[in-house]
N, C-alpha and C positions, 0 to 999 in steps of 0.2 A: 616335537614331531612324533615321538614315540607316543606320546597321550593322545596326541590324533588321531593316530593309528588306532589305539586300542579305542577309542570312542566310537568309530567308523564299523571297527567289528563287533563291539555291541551292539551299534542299532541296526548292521545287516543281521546277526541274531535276532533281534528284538521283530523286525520285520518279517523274517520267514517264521517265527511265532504267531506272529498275528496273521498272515497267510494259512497258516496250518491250521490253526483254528477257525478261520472264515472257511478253510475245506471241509478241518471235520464238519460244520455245522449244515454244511452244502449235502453233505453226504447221509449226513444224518437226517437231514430234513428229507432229502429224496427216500432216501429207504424208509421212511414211517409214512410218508404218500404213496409209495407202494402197498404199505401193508393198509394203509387207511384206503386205499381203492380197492384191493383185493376185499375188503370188509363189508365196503359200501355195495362190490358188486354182486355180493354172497347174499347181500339182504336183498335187494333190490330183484333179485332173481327170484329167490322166495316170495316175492312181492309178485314178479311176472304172473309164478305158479299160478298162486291164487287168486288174480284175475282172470287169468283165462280160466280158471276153472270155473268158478262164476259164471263166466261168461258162456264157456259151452251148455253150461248148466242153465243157462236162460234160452240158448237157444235149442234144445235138448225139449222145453217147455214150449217154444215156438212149434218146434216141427211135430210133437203132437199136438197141438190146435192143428195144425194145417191136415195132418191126419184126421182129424174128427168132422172139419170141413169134408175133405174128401169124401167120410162116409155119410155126410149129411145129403151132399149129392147124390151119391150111388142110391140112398133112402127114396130121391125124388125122381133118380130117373127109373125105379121099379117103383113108382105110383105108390108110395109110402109115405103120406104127407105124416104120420103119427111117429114115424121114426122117425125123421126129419126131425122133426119139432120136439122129442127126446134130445135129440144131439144137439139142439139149438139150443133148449136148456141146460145140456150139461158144459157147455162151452162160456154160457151166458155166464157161471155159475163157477165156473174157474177164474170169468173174467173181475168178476164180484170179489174173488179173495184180493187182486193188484198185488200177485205175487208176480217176482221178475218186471214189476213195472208195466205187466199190460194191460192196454187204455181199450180195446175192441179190436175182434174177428171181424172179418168182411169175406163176404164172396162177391166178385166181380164177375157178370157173364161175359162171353167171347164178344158182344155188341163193345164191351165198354162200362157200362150201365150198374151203378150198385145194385148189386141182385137183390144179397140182404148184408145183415149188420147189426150186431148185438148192441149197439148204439140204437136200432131201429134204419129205416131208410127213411118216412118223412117223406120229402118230395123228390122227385128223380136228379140224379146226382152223376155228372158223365166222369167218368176216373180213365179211361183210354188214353187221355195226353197222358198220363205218369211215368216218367220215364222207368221206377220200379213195375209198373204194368207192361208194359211195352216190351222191356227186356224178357220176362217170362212168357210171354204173349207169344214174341217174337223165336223164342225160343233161342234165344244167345244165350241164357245162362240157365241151369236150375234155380238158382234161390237170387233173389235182387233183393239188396237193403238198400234204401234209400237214405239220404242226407237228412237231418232233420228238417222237419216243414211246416207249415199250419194246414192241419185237415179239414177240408171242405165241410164233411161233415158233422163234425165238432167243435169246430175253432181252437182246437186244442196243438199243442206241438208235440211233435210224434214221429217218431221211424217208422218206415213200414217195410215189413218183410214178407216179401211174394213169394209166390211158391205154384207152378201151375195145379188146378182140379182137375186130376184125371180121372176119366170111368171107369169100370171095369175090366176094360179091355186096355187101359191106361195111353188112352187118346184123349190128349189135353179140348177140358170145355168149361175152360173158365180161370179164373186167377184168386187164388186165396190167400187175402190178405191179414195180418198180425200186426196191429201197432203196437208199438214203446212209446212207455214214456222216458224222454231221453234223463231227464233233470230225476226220477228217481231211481232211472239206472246208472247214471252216476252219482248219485248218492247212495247206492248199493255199495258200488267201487271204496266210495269213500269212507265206506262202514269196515275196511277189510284191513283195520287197527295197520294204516302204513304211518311210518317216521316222517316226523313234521318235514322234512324236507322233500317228502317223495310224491309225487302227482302222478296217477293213471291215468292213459288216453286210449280210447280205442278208435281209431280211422281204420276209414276202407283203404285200397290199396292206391286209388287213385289222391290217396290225403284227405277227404273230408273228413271232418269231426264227427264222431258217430256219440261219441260221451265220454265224459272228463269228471278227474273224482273231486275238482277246486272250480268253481266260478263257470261252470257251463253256458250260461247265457250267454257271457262274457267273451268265451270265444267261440261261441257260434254265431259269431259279428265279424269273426276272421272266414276269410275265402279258403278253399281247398290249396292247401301246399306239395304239389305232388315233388320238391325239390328236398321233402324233409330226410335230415341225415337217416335216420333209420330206414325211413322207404327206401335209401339208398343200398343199405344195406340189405334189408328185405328181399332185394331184386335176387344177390346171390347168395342168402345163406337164410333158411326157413328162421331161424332164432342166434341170437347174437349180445354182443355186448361191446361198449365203447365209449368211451369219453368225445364231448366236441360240448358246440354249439345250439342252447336253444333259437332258431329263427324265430319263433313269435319274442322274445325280450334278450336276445343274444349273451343272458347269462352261460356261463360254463355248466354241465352239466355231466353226471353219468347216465347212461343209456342202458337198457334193456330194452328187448323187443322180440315177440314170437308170432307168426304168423299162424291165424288159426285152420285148424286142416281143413279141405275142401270150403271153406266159407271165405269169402274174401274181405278179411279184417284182419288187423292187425293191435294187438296187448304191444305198448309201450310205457315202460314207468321209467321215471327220470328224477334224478335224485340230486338236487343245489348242490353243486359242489361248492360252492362260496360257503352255505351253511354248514355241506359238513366237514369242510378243513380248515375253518374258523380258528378252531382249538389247535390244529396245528401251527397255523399261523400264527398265533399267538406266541406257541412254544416255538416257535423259528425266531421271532422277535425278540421274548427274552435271553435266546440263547446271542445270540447277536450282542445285544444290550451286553450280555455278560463277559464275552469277548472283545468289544470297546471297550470296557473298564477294565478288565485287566491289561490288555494294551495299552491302555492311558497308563496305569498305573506302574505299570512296569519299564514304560516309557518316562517316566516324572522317576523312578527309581536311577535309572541309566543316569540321566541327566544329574541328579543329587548326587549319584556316585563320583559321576567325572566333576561335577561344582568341587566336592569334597577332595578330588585328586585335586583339582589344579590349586585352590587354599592349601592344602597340605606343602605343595610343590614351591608354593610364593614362601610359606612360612620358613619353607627349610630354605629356601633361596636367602631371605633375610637375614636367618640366625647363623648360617656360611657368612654373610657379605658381615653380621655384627663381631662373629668370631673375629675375621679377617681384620678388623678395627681394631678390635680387640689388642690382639696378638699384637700388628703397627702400633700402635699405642704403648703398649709393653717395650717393643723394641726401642721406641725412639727415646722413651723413658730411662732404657737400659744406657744408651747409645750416652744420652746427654749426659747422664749421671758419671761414665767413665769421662767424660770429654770433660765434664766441672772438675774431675779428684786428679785428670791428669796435670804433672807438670812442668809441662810444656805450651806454650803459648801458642793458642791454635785458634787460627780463623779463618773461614772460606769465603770465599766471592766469587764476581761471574765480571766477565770481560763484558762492556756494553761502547761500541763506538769504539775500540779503543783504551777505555777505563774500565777503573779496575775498578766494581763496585761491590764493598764490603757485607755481606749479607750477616754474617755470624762471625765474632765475637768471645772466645772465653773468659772466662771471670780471672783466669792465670795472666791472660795477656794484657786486663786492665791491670791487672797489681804489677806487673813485670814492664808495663811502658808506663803507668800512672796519669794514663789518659782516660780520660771518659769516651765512653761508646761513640757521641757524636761525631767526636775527633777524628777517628779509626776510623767510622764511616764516611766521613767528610770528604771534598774534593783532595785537602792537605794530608790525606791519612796516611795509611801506610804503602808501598810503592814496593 
C-alpha cells in the first residue's frame, strides 16, 4: 500500500512537470509571436512608408501634366495656337520618358469628345459615358481615378486620372485626362526591395484594385471588395495596423494601411503570416517534441524505479520467508537432537475417532520397549 502510495505521488509529480513545461512552451511561444509581430509590423510599416511615397510621388507627376494641360488650354483660349503646340510637346515628351507608368494626356471638351491626345485623336472618340469624366464633369469630386480599363483609344489597360480644365477665371471647360499604366505601376511597387512575404495594394476607397505589386492581371479578374478588413478600418482611422484575414485566399495575414490625403486611395501591404512564423512554428514544434521526450523519459524512469522498488521488496520478502526456514530448520534440528540424547522414552500422537494414532517415536523408546516402529504405530501399540 505504501508503494502505491509513493507511486501515485510520483506520477502526480511527474504530471504537473509535464504540464509546466507544456505552459512554459505556451508561454514562450506567445511572447516570441509578440515580438515576431511587433517585428513584422515595424517592417511592413516601413514598407507602407515607401509606397505611399511613390505613390504620392506619381501622383505629384499627375497633377502637373494636368497643370500643363490646363495651360495648354488657356494658350487656345487667347488664340495661341504656337503655345498650345509647345505644351503639347512638352507633355508629349514627358510622356516619351514612361516615367511613373504614363501611357498618354488627354483633354476632353465639355461635349464629351476627345479634343486632343498625345496618342493623337485619329477618329472622333465619345469619352462622356466614363464614369471618371462624369464625376469631374459633374463636379462631385476634384480628381476621379478610375478602375483599370481598356482605352478606347489605344487598346491598351489603363487608369485614368481626371481632373477638371479650368480657364483663367477657373471656370471648369473641359476634363484633363492622365492614363497609367496599371502592370508598370505596380511593378514599380514591386521594385521597392519588400520581404518575399509582403504584397502592396493600392485600392480606391470603394475596394477596387487600382495596382498590386504580385500577379496584377490576376486580380483584376477579382470584382471591387468594398467589405475588405482594412477599408474597414480605413473608415475610422486615416492609417492603421492589424492582423486578420486575406478575403481574396483567406490566408492569415499582417496588415498595414494608410489612406492617402485628399486622393481617395488607399497603400495596403500585407505580410503572410504562415510565412513569417514558419520558423516559429517550427521552434514551438521542437520545443514540444522536447518536452514529450523528456516526459517519456522521465515517465519510463518513475516506472523502473517503482519495477526496481517492488523486486527489491519480493527479494527481501523471500530472504525473510528463507531466513524464517532457515532458523525452523535449525530449530527442529535442535528440538530432535535433544529428543534422540534424551532418556526417556518419548512419543507423540494425535487422538483420531477415538484412537490414539502414533505419529513420532524416539529411538529410546524402541531400545526401552524393543519394538520396532510399526508396532508403536500399529492398532496393538501403545494405549
Amino acid at each position: 500500500m505504501l508503494r502505491s502510495r509513493l507511486l501515485l505521488v510520483h506520477l502526480a509529480i511527474w504530471l504537473v512537470g509535464v504540464l509546466a513545461g507544456v505552459l512554459l512552451v505556451e508561454q514562450h511561444t506567445a511572447r516570441e509571436e509578440r515580438r515576431l509581430e511587433q517585428a513584422v509590423g515595424q517592417r511592413i510599416a516601413a514598407s507602407t512608408e515607401a509606397a505611399s511615397e511613390h505613390l504620392i510621388r506619381a501622383l505629384a507627376a499627375v497633377e502637373a501634366l494636368h497643370d500643363l494641360v490646363d495651360a495648354r488650354m488657356r494658350q487656345l483660349a487667347t488664340n495661341n495656337p504656337t503655345g498650345a503646340a509647345a505644351f503639347e510637346a512638352h507633355i508629349g515628351a514627358v510622356v516619351e520618358t514612361g516615367k511613373f507608368g504614363v501611357l498618354q494626356v488627354a483633354a476632353i471638351s465639355p461635349s464629351g469628345m476627345l479634343e486632343w491626345s498625345t496618342a493623337g485623336t485619329g477618329r472622333p472618340v465619345y469619352l462622356g459615358d466614363r464614369e471618371y469624366v462624369r464625376i469631374v464633369a459633374e463636379g462631385a469630386a476634384p480628381l476621379s481615378i478610375s478602375a483599370p480599363l481598356l482605352e478606347r483609344a489605344t487598346g491598351r489597360w489603363s487608369i485614368q486620372v481626371a481632373r477638371a480644365i479650368r480657364s483663367a477665371g477657373r471656370e471648369p471647360v473641359g476634363v484633363a485626362v492622365v492614363s497609367l499604366d496599371p502592370v508598370r505601376l505596380s511593378a514599380s511597387l514591386g521594385a521597392l526591395r519588400l520581404a518575399s512575404s509582403e504584397t502592396v495594394a493600392v485600392v480606391r476607397t470603394d475596394g477596387q484594385l487600382i495596382a498590386h505589386s504580385r500577379d496584377l492581371v490576376v486580380h483584376l479578374e477579382h470584382s471591387p471588395i468594398p467589405s475588405h478588413p482594412a477599408l474597414d478600418h480605413a473608415r475610422t482611422a486615416a492609417a492603421g495596423q492589424f492582423r486578420g484575414v486575406n478575403p481574396i485566399d483567406g490566408q492569415e495575414v499582417v496588415f498595414d494601411f494608410r489612406t492617402l490625403a485628399d486622393v481617395p486611395l488607399l497603400v495596403i501591404v500585407r505580410a503572410d503570416w504562415t510565412t513569417e512564423s514558419r520558423p516559429l512554428g517550427a521552434t514551438e514544434t521542437r520545443q514540444r517534441w522536447w518536452v514529450a521526450l523528456a516526459g517519456a523519459l522521465s515517465l519510463i524512469a518513475i516506472l523502473v524505479a517503482a519495477q526496481r522498488r517492488r523486486a527489491e521488496a519480493v527479494r527481501l520478502t523471500l530472504a525473510e520467508a528463507e531466513a524464517r526456514r532457515l532458523a525452523t530448520d535449525r530449530a527442529r534440528a535442535e528440538i530432535e537432537r535433544l529428543v534422540e540424547g534424551s532418556p526417556a522414552a518419548l512419543y507423540s500422537g494425535r487422538l483420531i475417532d477415538g484412537r490414539l494414532v502414533i505419529d513420532f517415536v524416539s529411538a529410546n523408546a524402541l531400545r526401552v520397549t524393543g519394538w520396532p516402529a510399526e508396532r508403536i504405530a500399529g492398532p496393538s501399540g501403545l494405549h
